[in-house]
MIZA-943473 format. One record per residue (C-alpha): x, y, z; residue number from 1. Coordinates in nm, 2 decimals, always signed. Layout:
<lodrens>
      c1      c2      c3    k
       X       Y       Z  NUM
...
</lodrens>
This chain:
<lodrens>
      c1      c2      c3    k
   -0.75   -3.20   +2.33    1
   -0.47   -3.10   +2.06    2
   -0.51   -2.82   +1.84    3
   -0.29   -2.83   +1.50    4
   +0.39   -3.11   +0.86    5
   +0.67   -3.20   +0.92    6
   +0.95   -3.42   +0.84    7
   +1.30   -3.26   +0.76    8
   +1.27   -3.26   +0.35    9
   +1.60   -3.19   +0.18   10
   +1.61   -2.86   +0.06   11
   +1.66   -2.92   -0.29   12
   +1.96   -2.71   -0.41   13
   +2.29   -2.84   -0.63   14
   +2.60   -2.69   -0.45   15
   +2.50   -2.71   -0.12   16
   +2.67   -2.82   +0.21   17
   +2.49   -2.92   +0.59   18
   +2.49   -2.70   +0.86   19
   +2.73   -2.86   +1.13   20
   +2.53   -3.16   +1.25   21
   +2.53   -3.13   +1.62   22
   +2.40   -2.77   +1.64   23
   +2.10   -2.87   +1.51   24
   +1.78   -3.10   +1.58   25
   +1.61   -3.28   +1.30   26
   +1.82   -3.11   +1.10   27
   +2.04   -3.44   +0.89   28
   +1.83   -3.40   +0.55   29
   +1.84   -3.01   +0.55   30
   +2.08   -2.92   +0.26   31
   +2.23   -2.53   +0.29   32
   +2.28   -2.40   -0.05   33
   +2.59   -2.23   -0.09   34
   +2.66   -1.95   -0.36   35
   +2.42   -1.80   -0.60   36
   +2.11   -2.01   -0.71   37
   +2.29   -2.24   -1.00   38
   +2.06   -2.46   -1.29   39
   +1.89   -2.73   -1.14   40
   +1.76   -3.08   -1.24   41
   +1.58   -3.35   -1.10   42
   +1.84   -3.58   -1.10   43
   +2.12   -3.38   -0.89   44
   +1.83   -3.33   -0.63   45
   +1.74   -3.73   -0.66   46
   +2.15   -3.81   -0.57   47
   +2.14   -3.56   -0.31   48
   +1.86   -3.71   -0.15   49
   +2.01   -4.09   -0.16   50
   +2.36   -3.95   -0.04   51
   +2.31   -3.70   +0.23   52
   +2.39   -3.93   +0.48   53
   +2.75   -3.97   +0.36   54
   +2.76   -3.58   +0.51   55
   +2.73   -3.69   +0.87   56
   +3.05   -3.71   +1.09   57
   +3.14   -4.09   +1.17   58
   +3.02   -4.15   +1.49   59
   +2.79   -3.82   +1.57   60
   +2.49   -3.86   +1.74   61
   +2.25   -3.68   +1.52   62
   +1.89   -3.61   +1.69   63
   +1.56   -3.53   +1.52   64
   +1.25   -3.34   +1.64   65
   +1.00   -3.36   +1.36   66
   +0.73   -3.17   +1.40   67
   +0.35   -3.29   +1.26   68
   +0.15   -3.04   +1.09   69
   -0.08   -3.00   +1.39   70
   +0.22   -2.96   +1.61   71
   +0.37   -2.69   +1.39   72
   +0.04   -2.49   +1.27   73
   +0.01   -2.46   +1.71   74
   +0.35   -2.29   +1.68   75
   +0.26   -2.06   +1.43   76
   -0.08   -1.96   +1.55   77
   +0.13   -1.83   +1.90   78
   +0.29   -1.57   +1.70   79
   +0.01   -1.44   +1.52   80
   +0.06   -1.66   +1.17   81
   -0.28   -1.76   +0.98   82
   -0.35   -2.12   +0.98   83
   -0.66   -2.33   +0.98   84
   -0.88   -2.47   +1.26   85
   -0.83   -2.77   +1.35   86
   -0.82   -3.04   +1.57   87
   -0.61   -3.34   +1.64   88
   -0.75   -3.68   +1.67   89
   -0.61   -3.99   +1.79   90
   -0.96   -4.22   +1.73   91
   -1.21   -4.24   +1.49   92
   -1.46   -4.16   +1.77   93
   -1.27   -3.82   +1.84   94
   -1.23   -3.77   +1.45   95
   -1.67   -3.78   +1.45   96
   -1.65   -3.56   +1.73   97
   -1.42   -3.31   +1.59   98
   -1.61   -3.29   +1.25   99
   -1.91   -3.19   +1.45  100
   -1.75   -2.93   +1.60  101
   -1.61   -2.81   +1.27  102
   -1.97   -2.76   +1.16  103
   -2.00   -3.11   +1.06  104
   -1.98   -3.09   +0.66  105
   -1.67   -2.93   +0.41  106
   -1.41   -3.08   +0.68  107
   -1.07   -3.17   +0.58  108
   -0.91   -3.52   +0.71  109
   -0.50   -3.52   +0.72  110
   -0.33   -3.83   +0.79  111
   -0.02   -3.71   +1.10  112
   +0.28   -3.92   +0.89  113
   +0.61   -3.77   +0.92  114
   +0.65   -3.77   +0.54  115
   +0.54   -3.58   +0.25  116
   +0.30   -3.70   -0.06  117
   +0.04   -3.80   +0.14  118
   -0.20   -3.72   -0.10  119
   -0.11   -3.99   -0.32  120
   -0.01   -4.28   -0.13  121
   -0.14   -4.54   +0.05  122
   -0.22   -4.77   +0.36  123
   -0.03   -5.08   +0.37  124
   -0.26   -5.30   +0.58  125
   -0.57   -5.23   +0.39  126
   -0.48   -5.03   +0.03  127
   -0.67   -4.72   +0.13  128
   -0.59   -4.46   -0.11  129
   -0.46   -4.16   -0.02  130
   -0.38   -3.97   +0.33  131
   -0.55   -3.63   +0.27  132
   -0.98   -3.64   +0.25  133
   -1.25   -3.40   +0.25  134
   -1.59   -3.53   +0.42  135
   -1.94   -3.44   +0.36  136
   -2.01   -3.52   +0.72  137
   -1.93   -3.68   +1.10  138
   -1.98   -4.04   +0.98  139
   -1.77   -4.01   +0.70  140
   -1.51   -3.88   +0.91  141
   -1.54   -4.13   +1.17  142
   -1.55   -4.41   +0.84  143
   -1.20   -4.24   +0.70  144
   -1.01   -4.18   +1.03  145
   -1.08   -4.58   +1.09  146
   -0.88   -4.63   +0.79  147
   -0.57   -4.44   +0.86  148
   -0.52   -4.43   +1.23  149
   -0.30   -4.76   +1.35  150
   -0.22   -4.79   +0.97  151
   +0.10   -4.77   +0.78  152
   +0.08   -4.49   +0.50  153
   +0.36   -4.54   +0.20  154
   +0.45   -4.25   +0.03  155
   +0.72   -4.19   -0.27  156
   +0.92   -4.02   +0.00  157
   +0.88   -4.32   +0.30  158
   +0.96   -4.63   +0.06  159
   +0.82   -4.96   +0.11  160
   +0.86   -4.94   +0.46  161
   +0.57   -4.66   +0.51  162
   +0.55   -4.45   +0.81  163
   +0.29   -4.53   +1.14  164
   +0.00   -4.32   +1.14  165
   -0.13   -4.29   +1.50  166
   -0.36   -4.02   +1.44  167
   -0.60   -3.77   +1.18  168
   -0.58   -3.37   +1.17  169
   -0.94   -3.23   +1.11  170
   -0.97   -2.87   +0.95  171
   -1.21   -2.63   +0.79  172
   -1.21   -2.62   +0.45  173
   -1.14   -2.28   +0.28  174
   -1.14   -2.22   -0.11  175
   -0.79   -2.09   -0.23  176
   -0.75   -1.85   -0.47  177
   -0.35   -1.93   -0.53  178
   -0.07   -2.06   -0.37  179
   +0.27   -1.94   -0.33  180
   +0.60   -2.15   -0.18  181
   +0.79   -1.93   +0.11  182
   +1.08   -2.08   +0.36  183
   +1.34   -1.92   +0.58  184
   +1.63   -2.13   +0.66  185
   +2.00   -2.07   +0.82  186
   +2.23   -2.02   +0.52  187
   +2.58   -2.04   +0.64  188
   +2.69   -1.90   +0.29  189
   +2.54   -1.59   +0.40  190
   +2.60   -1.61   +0.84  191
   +2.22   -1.59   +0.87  192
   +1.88   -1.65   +0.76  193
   +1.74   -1.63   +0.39  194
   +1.37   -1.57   +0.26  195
   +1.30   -1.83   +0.00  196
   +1.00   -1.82   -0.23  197
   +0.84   -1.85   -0.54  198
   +0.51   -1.84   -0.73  199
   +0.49   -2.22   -0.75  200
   +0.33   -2.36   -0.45  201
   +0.14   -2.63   -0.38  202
   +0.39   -2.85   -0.58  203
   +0.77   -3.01   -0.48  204
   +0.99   -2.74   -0.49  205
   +1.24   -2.99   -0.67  206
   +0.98   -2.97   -0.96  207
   +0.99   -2.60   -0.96  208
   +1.39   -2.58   -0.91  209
   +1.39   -2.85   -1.21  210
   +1.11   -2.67   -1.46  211
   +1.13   -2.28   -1.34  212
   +1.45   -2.21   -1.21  213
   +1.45   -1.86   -1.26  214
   +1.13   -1.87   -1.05  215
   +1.29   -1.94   -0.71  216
   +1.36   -1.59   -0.53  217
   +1.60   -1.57   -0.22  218
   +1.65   -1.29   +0.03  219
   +1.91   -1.28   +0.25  220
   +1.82   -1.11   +0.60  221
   +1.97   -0.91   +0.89  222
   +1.96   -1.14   +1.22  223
   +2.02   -0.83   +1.42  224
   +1.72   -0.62   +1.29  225
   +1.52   -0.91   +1.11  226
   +1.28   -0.85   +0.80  227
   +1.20   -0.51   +0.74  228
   +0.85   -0.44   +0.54  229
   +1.03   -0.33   +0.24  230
   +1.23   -0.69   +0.19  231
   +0.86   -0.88   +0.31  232
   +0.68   -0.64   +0.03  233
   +0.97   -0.70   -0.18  234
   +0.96   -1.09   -0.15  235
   +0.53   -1.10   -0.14  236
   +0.55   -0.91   -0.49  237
   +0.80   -1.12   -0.63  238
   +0.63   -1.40   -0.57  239
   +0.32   -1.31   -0.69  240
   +0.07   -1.16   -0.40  241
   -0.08   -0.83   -0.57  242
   -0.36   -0.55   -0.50  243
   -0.45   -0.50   -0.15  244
   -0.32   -0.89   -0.05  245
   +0.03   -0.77   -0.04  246
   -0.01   -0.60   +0.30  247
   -0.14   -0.93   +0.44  248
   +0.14   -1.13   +0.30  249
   +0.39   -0.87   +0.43  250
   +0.20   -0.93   +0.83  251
   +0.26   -1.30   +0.73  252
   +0.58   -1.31   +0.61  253
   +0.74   -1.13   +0.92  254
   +0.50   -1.31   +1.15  255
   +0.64   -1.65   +0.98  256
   +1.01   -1.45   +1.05  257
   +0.92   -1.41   +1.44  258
   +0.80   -1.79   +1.46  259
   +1.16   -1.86   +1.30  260
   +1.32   -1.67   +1.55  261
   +1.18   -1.68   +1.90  262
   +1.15   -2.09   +1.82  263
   +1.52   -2.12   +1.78  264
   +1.41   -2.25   +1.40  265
   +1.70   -2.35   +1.15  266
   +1.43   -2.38   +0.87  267
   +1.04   -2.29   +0.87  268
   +0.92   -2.43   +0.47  269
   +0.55   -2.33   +0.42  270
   +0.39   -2.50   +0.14  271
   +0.17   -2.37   +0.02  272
   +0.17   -2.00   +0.18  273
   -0.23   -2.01   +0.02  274
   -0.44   -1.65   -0.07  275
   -0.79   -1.76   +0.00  276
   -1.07   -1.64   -0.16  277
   -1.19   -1.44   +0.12  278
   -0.86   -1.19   +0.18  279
   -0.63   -1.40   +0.39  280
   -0.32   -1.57   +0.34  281
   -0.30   -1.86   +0.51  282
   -0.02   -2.12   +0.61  283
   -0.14   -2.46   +0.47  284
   +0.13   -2.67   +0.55  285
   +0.47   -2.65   +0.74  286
   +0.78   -2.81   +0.78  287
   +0.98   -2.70   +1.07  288
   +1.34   -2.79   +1.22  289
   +1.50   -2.59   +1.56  290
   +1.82   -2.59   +1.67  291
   +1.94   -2.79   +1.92  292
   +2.16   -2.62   +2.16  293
   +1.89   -2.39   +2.20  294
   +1.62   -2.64   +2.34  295
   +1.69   -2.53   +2.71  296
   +1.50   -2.19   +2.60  297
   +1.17   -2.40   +2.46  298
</lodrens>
């Protein structure tokens, strides 16, 4: 039984230039930014997206390990990272299960496609809308999963084509109070790792770059001594954690930091990094890409 999104997203800066492709693993649509955080519009991020592929070498063999949000939520929970409970299922008989076990009402359904806006898109074979639920109960869980697993859900980000879902991720439900945007990625501008965040989550961080420039924060870090809790206070209060939440947000954010780097991570993108209405900040959602010549170590 699996416990506990990701697809490699383009990180959406203007100026910006790949790490070297065959040091990394799922890793072709991550765009470094290079320099200091320029204006930003919509449509430099849409021409980045349509031409990164003109980065890659002639010839290289690039390799991908996407990660689905169950798979990487696992990751994060081993390092001490808040994320929901959950449970993976690959048939609508497991999803009905599952819910039961969740408590049976309140319980989130997540479509495991390799592709973000699954929210909004929909199921080629049938025209189900949508790839994210919330179910009143077992049978209506058992009902939903039968219309996404074995289906193809399109998304503005998949195209036509649509990506396989082979399986549903149940979770509790937990009211949010707000949501924040957080990331740490390699930045070869800087020889290491950067915080990224901003008070804007929930949403595509193109948006934000596009409509609130100013609103995106980075941090560059120390790989030798990491985050210290004055840069993780100084990035939670920046982005817009305050009162008594900040010290949990500083335990995520350097929890997050420890994922990055035991995992051998090139980028860990949380969206939204959520303060629930009962104290906790929580990781919703997660994209994660890991360097490739390190995948002896894992």
């Amino acid at each position: 039984m699996s416990h506990y999104p990701v697809f490699s997203p383009i990180f959406p800066f203007p100026s910006v230039m790949l790490p070297t492709l065959s040091t990394t693993r799922g890793c072709s649509s991550i765009m470094m930014r290079r320099g200091v955080l320029p204006m930003a519009n919509a449509a430099t991020f849409s021409t980045l997206n349509r031409n990164r592929r003109l980065f890659v070498p002639r010839g290289l063999q690039v390799r991908h390990l996407n990660l689905h949000e169950h798979q990487s939520l696992g990751v994060f929970k081993k390092y001490g990272v808040c994320v929901p409970h959950g449970y993976y299922a690959k048939t609508p008989e497991e999803a009905e299960q599952f819910a039961k076990e969740l408590g049976g009402g309140d319980v989130v359904v997540k479509a495991q496609v390799l592709a973000g806006g699954r929210g909004r898109g929909y199921f080629k074979e049938n025209g189900f809308q949508g790839g994210v639920h919330i179910v009143k109960n077992p049978i209506e869980a058992k009902d939903l999963a039968s219309k996404m697993i074995g289906k193809t859900l399109v998304t503005k980000q998949t195209g036509e084509v649509g990506k396989p879902c082979n399986g549903v991720f149940l979770s509790e439900r937990f009211q949010i109070a707000t949501e924040k945007y957080f990331a740490i990625l390699m930045d070869r501008s800087f020889g290491g790792p950067v915080m990224v965040g901003s008070k804007y989550g929930g949403m595509s961080i193109e948006d934000v770059a596009a409509e609130h420039p100013d609103a995106i924060i980075k941090i560059p870090v120390d790989i030798n001594s990491g985050i210290s809790d004055g840069e993780a206070r100084e990035m939670a209060e920046k982005i817009g954690f305050e009162g008594e939440i900040v010290d949990e947000a500083v335990i995520a954010i350097k929890a997050l930091y420890e994922t990055f780097r035991q995992s051998d991570c090139t980028m860990v993108e949380i969206n939204p990094l959520a303060e629930t209405k009962d104290g906790r900040v929580m990781v919703c959602d997660a994209k994660v890409n890991f360097d490739d010549n390190a995948q002896f170590r894992q």
